[in-house]
C-alpha atoms as one frame of an Amber mdcrd trajectory, in Angstrom:
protein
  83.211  32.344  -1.926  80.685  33.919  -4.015  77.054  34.670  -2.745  75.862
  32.395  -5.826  77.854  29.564  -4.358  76.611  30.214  -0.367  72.979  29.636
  -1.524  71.389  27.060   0.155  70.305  24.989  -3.329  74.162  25.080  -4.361
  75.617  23.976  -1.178  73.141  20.918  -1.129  73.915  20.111  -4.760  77.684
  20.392  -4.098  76.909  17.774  -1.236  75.151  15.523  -3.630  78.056  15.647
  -5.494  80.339  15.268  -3.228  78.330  11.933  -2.188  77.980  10.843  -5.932
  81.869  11.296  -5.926  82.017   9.242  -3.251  79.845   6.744  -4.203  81.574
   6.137  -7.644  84.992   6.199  -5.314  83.624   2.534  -3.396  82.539   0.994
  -6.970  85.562   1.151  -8.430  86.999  -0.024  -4.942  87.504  -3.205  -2.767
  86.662  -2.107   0.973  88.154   1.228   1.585  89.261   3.321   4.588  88.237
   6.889   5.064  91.462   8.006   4.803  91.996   5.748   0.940  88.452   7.503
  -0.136  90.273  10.843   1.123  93.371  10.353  -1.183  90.836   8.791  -3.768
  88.554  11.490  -3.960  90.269  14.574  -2.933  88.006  15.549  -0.554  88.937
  16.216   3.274  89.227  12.924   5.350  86.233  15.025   7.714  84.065  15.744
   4.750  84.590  12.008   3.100  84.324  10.259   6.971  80.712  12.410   7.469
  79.466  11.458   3.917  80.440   7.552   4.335  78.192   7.720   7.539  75.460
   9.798   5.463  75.654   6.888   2.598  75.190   3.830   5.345  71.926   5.236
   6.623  70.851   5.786   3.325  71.719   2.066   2.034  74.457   2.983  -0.722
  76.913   1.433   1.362  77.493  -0.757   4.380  80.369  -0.779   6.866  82.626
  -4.178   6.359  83.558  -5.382   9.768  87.395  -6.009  10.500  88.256  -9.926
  10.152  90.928 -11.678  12.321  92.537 -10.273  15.525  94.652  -7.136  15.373
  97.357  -6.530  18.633  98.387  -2.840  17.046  95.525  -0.312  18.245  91.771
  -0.225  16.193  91.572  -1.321  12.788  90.536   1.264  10.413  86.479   1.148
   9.527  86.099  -0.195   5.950  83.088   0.725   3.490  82.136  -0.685   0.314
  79.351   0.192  -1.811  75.869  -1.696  -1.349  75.931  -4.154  -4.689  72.669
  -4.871  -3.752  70.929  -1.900  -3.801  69.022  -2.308  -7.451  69.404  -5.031
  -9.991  69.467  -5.329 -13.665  68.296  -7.412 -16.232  70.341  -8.435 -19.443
  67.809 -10.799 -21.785  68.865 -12.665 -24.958  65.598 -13.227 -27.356  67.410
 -15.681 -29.672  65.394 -17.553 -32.469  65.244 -20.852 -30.166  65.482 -19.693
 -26.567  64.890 -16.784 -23.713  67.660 -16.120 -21.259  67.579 -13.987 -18.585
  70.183 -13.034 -16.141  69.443 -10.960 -13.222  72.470  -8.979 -11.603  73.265
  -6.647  -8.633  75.056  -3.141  -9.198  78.760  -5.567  -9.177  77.224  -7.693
 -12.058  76.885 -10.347  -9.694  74.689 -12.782 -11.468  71.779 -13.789  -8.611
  69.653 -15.705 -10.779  69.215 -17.373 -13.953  65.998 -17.780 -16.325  65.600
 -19.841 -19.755  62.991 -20.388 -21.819  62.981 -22.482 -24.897  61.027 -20.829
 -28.088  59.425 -22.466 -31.377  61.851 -20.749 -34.255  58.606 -20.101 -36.033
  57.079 -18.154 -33.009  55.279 -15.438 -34.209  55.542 -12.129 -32.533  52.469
 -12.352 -30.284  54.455 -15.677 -28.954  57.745 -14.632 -28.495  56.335 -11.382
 -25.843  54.596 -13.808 -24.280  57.106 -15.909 -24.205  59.153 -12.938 -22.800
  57.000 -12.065 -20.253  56.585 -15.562 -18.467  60.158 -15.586 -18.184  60.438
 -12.334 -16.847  57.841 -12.718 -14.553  59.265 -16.242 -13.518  62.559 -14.804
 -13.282  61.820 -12.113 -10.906  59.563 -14.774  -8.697  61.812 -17.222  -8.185
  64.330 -13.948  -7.326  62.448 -12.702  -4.571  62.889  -9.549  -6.322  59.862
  -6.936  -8.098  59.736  -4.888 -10.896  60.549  -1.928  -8.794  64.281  -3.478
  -7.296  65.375  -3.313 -11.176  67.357  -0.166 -12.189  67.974  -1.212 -15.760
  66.756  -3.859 -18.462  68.750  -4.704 -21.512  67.838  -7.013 -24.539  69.082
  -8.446 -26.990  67.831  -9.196 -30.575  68.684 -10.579 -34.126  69.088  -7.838
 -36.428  70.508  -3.862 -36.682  68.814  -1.769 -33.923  67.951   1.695 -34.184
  67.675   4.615 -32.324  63.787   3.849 -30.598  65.002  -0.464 -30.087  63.512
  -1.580 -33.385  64.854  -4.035 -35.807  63.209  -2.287 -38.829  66.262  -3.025
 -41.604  65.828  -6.588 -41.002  65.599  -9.803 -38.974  65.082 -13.602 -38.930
  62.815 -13.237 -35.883  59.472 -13.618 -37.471  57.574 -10.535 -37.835  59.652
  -9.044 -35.468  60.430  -5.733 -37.297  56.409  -4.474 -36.146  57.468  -5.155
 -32.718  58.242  -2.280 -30.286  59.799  -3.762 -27.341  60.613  -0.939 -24.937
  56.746   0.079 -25.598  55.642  -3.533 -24.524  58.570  -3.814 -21.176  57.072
  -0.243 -19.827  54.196  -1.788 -18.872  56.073  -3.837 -16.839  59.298  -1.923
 -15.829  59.749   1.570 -15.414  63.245   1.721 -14.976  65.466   2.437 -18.810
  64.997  -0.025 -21.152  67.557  -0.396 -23.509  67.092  -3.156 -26.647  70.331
  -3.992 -28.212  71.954  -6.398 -31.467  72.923  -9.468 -30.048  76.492  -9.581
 -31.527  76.990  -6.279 -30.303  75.868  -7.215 -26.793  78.329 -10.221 -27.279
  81.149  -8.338 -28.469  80.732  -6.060 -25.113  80.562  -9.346 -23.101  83.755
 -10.828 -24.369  85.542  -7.144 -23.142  84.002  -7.310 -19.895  84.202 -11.106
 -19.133  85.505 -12.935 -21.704  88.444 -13.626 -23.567  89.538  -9.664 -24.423
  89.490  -8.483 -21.142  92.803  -7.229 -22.190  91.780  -5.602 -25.238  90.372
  -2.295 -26.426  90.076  -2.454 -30.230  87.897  -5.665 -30.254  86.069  -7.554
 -33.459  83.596 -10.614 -32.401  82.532 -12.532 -35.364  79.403 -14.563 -34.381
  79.766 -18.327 -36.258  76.312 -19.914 -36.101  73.727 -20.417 -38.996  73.908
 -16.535 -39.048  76.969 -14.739 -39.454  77.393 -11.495 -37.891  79.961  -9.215
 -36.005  80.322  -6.521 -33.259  82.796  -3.658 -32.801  84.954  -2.531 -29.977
  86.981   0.363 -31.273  89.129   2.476 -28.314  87.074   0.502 -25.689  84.042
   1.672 -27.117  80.560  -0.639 -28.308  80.228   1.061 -31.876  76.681   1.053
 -33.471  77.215   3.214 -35.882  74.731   5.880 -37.391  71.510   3.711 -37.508
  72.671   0.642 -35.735  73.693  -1.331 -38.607  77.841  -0.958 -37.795  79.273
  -4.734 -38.692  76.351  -5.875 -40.595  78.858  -6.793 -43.701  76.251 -10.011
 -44.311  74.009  -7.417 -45.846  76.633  -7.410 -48.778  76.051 -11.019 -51.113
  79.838 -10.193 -52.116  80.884 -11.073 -48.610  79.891 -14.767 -48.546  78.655
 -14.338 -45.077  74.713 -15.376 -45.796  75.714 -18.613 -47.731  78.837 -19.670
 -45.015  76.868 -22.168 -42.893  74.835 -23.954 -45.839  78.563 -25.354 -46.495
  77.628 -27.245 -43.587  74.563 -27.749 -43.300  74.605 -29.175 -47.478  77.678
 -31.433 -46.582  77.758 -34.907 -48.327  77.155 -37.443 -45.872  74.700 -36.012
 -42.816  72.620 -38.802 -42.242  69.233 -38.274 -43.411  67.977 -38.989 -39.272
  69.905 -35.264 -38.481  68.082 -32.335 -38.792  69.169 -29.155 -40.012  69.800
 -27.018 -37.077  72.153 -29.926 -35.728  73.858 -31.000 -39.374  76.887 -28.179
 -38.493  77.293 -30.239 -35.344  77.494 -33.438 -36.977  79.582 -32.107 -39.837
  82.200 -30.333 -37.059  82.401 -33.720 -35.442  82.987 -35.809 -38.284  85.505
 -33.343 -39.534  87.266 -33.835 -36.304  87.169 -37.654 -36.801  88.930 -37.343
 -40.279  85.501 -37.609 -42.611  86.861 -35.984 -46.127  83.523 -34.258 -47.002
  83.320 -32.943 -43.524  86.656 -31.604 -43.955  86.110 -30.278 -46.960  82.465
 -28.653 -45.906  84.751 -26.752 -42.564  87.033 -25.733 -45.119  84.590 -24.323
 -47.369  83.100 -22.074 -44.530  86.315 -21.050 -42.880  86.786 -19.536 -46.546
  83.154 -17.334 -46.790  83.929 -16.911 -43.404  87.336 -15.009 -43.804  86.251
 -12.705 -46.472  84.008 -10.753 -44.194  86.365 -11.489 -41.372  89.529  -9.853
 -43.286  87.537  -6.517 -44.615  86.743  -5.736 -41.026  89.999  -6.234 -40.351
  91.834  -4.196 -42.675  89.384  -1.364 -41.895  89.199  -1.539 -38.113  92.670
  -3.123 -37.639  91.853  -4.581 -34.107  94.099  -6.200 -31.653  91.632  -9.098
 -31.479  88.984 -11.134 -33.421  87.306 -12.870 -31.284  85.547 -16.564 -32.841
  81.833 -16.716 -30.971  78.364 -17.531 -31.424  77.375 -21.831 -31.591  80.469
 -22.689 -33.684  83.103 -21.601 -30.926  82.558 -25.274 -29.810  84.526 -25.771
 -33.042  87.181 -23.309 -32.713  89.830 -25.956 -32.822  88.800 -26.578 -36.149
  88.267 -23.097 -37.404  91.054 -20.959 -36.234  93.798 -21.826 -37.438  92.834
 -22.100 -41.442  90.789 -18.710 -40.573  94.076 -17.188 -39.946  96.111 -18.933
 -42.830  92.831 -17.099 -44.690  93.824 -13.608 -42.829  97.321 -14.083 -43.862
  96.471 -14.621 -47.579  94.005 -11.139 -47.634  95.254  -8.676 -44.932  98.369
  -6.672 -43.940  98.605  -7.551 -41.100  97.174 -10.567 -38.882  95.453 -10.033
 -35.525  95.277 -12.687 -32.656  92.203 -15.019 -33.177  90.528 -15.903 -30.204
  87.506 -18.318 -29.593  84.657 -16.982 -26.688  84.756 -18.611 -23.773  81.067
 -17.454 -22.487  79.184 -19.688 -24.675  75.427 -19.224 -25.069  75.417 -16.575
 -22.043  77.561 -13.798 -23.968  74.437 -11.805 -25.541  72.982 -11.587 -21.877
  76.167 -10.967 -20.192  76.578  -8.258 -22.346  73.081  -7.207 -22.046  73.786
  -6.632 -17.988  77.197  -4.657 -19.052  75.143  -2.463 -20.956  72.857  -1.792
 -18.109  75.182  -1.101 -15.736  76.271   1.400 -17.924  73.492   3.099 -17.841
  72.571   2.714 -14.380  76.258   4.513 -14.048  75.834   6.795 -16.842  72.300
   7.943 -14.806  73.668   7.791 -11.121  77.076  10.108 -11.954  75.618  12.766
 -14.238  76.086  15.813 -13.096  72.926  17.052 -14.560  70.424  14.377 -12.730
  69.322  15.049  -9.126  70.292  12.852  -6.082  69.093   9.058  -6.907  65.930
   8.415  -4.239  67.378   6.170  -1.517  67.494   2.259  -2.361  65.137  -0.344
  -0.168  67.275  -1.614   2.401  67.786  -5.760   2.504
C-alpha cells in the first residue's frame, strides 16, 4: 500500500465510498443479509457488517426485524435502505391545472396536491398559483422545505439548458419566466424544470406501459400534439431541448390534428371547446358518421408525425398518451393501418395507462435521478446525515 493511499484523508474517503457502495447495494435491494451485501458489493462480510451498523446510526438504513418463528438457529439480520430519509417533488404546470406529487427516495408517492388554473393565467398567476400548492402540499405532508432532496417540473414547451421555455409555449407569457430562480427562494435542494412530454415519456418507462422497453416514443394526443424520446433507455433532449418537437414543422399536420375535432359537424352548440374532442370521441364510439369521420381525420395528421419519428428512431414502442388515451380504442388501430401505409416497419402501439399523473410521475423519476446521480458521484463528499423519523 502506498503512503498516498495510508493518509488519513484517503482512508476516510475510501470509507465513504465504501458506505456509498453500500448504500446504492440496499436501493437496488429488497431486505438484505450481510453476507448478500458481501457477495453484492465485494467487500469483506466484516467491512460490509461494520458499515451496515455505521449507516443505521446515521439514518440511511434501518434494521428489518425477522417475521414468523424460525426452529433452525438465529435468523440472519436484514437491512434495507431508509426510503424515507428525503423526499422529492415531481410538479406538472399544465395550462388548466397544478399537480404535485411528493415521494420518498423508493418513489413512494406520500401525498398528492392539485390545483385547478384559469388557461388564461398570466405568469404572475400561475407562480402563485404554484406556490400555494407547494406550500399546501408540503403542510398537509408534515414535511418542510428542508426534507426535499429534489424538485422537478414540468412545462409546455422545449426546455433549455437554464429551465426556460424561450422557443415557445402556450403558457401565457411564460417564456419571461425563470422558474428555478423563483423555487430557490423556496427550496434549496436541485431544481430541475423539464418538457412535459418528455417527463411523460420517462413515466411510461418507469411505471407505465413500457416498463419493458428501452427504445421508447410517447406521442402526447390532446389539443397539443407533442412527443418524447427514449432511445437505449435514455430521456433524449437533444442539443437545446427541442428533441421531438416535429409540431414546429406545418408539413407535419401536428398543430391542425385536434381542430378535426374540435370543428366536427354536429357538437352541440351547449359544448365548449376544450370538451368538443370528448363529445366527438363519444359519438364516434356510438356510430355518429361525422364523428367518425372527424377521428379519422386526426388519426391521419396524427400518423404523419407519428411515422417520421418512427422511421428515424425505429423504437420498439409508441406509446398513445396525453387526454386522448381515454380514446385509444378508437385511435390505435387506424393509427397503425396509417404506420403500415408510411413506414418499414410497424412498432407495437400502446395507449398510457397513467393518465393525467404521467408528467408528475415522471417529474419524481427525474428527481430521483438526480438525487442518485448526486449521492453516488464519486467526486461529491459524504451526503450530511438525514433527520431521523
Amino acid at each position: 500500500m502506498t503512503e498516498q493511499v495510508i493518509a488519513g484523508t484517503d482512508l476516510s474517503r475510501l470509507r465513504e465510498l465504501n458506505s456509498l457502495t453500500v448504500v446504492r447495494a440496499l436501493r437496488d435491494q429488497p431486505p438484505t443479509t450481510v453476507t448478500e451485501l458481501a457477495n453484492l458489493t465485494g467487500l469483506s462480510r466484516p467491512a460490509v457488517d461494520v458499515i451496515a451498523q455505521g449507516l443505521v446510526s446515521s439514518g440511511w438504513a434501518v434494521v428489518v426485524e425477522p417475521g414468523g418463528s424460525s426452529t433452525v438457529g438465529r435468523p440472519a439480520r436484514r437491512y434495507r435502505f431508509r426510503a424515507t430519509a428525503g423526499y422529492v417533488l415531481g410538479v406538472d404546470v399544465g395550462g388548466h391545472k397544478i399537480l404535485t406529487l411528493l415521494a420518498d427516495l423508493d418513489g413512494n408517492v406520500v401525498h398528492t396536491a392539485r390545483r385547478s388554473v384559469d388557461a388564461e393565467a398570466d405568469p404572475q398567476e400561475r407562480l402563485a398559483a404554484l406556490d400555494q400548492i407547494l406550500a399546501t402540499c408540503l403542510a398537509e405532508s408534515g414535511k418542510t422545505a428542508e426534507d426535499i432532496w429534489a424538485v422537478t417540473v414540468g412545462v409546455t414547451g422545449p426546455v433549455d439548458s437554464s429551465g426556460r421555455t424561450t422557443l415557445f409555449t402556450p403558457l401565457p407569457g411564460w417564456q419571461t419566466v425563470d422558474l428555478p430562480a423563483h423555487l430557490s427562494d423556496r427550496f434549496t435542494c436541485p431544481i430541475i424544470v423539464e418538457n412535459d412530454c418528455k417527463l411523460a415519456a420517462l413515466a411510461e418507462r418507469w411505471r407505465g406501459t413500457a416498463r419493458d422497453a428501452n427504445d421508447i416514443v410517447f406521442v402526447q394526443g390532446g389539443m397539443r400534439t407533442g412527443a418524447g424520446l427514449i432511445i437505449d433507455g435514455v430521456l433524449r433532449r437533444g442539443f437545446g431541448g427541442a428533441a421531438g418537437e416535429l409540431g414546429a414543422l406545418k408539413a407535419v399536420k401536428w398543430l391542425v390534428a385536434p381542430s378535426h375535432l374540435q370543428k366536427c359537424r354536429g357538437v352541440p352548440e351547449t359544448v365548449s371547446p376544450d370538451d368538443a374532442a370528448a363529445w366527438v370521441f363519444n359519438a364516434a364510439r356510438d356510430g355518429n358518421r361525422d364523428a367518425r369521420t372527424a377521428v379519422n381525420r386526426y388519426v391521419k395528421d396524427l400518423a404523419v408525425g407519428t411515422a417520421a419519428l418512427v422511421l428515424a428512431l425505429d423504437p420498439q414502442v409508441v406509446v398513445f398518451g396525453g387526454g386522448f388515451s381515454r380514446s385509444a380504442d378508437l385511435v390505435l388501430e387506424p393509427l397503425a393501418r396509417e404506420l403500415e401505409k408510411l413506414c418499414l416497419r410497424v412498432p407495437e402501439l400502446r395507449a398510457s395507462t397513467l393518465g393525467a399523473d404521467s408528467v408528475a410521475l415522471g417529474a419524481l423519476r427525474l428527481a430521483l435521478n438526480e438525487v442518485d446521480q448526486r449521492l453516488f458521484s464519486v467526486g461529491l463528499s459524504a451526503p450530511v446525515a438525514p433527520r431521523r423519523d
